[in-house]
Steps between C-alpha positions, in 0.01 A plus 500: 500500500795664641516914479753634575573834693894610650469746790721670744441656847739765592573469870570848571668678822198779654713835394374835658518693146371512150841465401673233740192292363558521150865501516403132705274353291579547108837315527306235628264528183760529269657164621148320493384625172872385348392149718193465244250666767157568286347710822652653801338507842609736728387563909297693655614859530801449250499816473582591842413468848575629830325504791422793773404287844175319451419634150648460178711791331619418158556728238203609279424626179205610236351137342610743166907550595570210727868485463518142564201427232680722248837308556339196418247639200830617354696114557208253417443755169912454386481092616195421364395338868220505685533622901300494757583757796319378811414785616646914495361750778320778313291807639146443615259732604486685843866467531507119504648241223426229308641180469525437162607200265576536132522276206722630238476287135821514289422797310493696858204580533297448810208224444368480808505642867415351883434665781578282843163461651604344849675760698801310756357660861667228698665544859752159537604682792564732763785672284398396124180624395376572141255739372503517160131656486629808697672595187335278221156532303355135400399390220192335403543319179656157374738524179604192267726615272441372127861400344618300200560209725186483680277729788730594821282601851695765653488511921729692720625373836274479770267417237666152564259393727207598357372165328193588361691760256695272378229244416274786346831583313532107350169460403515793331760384278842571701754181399791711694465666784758781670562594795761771507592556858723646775371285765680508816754265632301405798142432323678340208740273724166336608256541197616607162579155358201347665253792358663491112483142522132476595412805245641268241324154588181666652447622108721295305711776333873624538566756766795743427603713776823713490557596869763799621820410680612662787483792735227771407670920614347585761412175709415133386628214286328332182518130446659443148430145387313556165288239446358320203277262561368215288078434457548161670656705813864395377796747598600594157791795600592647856711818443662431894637771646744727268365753238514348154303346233251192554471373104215204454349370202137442562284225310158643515362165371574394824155755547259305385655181592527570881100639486379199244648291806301735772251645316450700829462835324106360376443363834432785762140464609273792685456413808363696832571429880204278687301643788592336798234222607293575812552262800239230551 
């Protein structure tokens, strides 16, 4: 039985303020909610980022008096729209942050929060290195957000290519999956279709995955192309390369259909390594 569920990802530019972000992002939710959008997905860091060398510096704020969650209580409350903001930076303890996702229902208030529990300490090389621990507390918890349409898993980013959260996510329940992101342009030139697509058929459940676009203040360049991404691993919307809106309407009957085909979800087996077998 078809369900039916419209969503946009808003394929946002990474802005260096409070301000520059919100001024970027809530013409692009005005336009999707006047589209028919039902929920909103928004990257990782919407509400700012920058970076200082190796280590991340976007602006922060208390979980209480985020600017960027209060701009968005305040529009999902007068559109009656749910929004998901992918993640906010707000203070930690011992002068660190937390990367922290939101879901907003449409009476603006905040349902449900994630905290990005794989921390991006990558070198690609000699000149671009990442160490988003240096700055960032992990979390420690998976989140499925309960909605009128159905349960939503909410990963960050580098959480990408963490498998075994997203299967403990599905068989929990999760029939969409998001990963908000501002992966960068080299990692997601060679990975970010190939890791959203085998998310999706690996657990037989839509992937949504609004990515930034474009050059982060302070050094380094995020990938854009939103993705959703169908439970048989079909490419359902690719926002390219251009900030914007990436609409899709999502049949979540196509759930249960894609994991009554692969019933893989009831299939994992324990399992532990053999000792190796002494020579004759």
């Amino acid at each position: 039985m078809a369900r039916h569920l419209d969503i946009a990802c808003l394929q946002t530019r990474p802005m260096a303020s409070f301000e520059e972000a919100i001024d970027e992002a809530l013409p692009l939710a005005e336009a999707a909610v006047q589209a028919g959008a039902e929920i909103l997905f928004l990257p990782e860091y919407c509400g700012g980022l920058a970076s200082d060398g190796p280590a991340l510096a976007p602006p922060v704020a208390p979980d209480g008096a985020h600017p960027m969650v209060e701009a968005f209580r305040a529009f999902a409350r007068e559109r009656g729209v749910w929004v998901m903001l992918g993640s906010v930076a707000v203070e930690g303890q011992g002068g660190k942050i937390i990367n922290r996702g939101f879901m907003i229902d449409e009476k603006g208030q905040v349902v449900g929060r994630y905290d990005k529990i794989h921390m991006f300490d990558i070198q690609l090389s000699e000149a671009e290195v990442y160490r988003e621990s240096a700055r960032v507390v992990a979390g420690g918890a998976a989140v499925i957000h309960d909605t009128p349409w159905g349960r939503i898993g909410h990963t960050i980013c580098y959480d990408l290519r963490f498998p075994d959260l997203y299967r403990q996510l599905a068989q929990a329940g999760a029939e969409v999956i998001c990963a908000p992101a501002a992966f960068t342009r080299k990692t997601g030139e060679a990975h970010w279709h190939v890791l959203n697509r085998a998310r999706a058929i690996e657990n037989g459940c839509y992937m949504v995955s609004p990515c930034a676009i474009g050059p982060v203040p302070g050094g380094g360049e995020s990938y854009g192309h939103s993705l959703v991404v169908g439970p048989w691993g079909e490419l359902v919307a690719d926002g390219g390369t251009l900030p914007g809106i990436v609409s899709a309407r999502l049949d979540l009957g196509k759930v249960a259909e894609a994991r009554g085909r692969i019933p893989s979800l009831s299939h994992d087996r324990p399992f532990a390594f053999a000792k190796p077998e002494a020579a004759e």
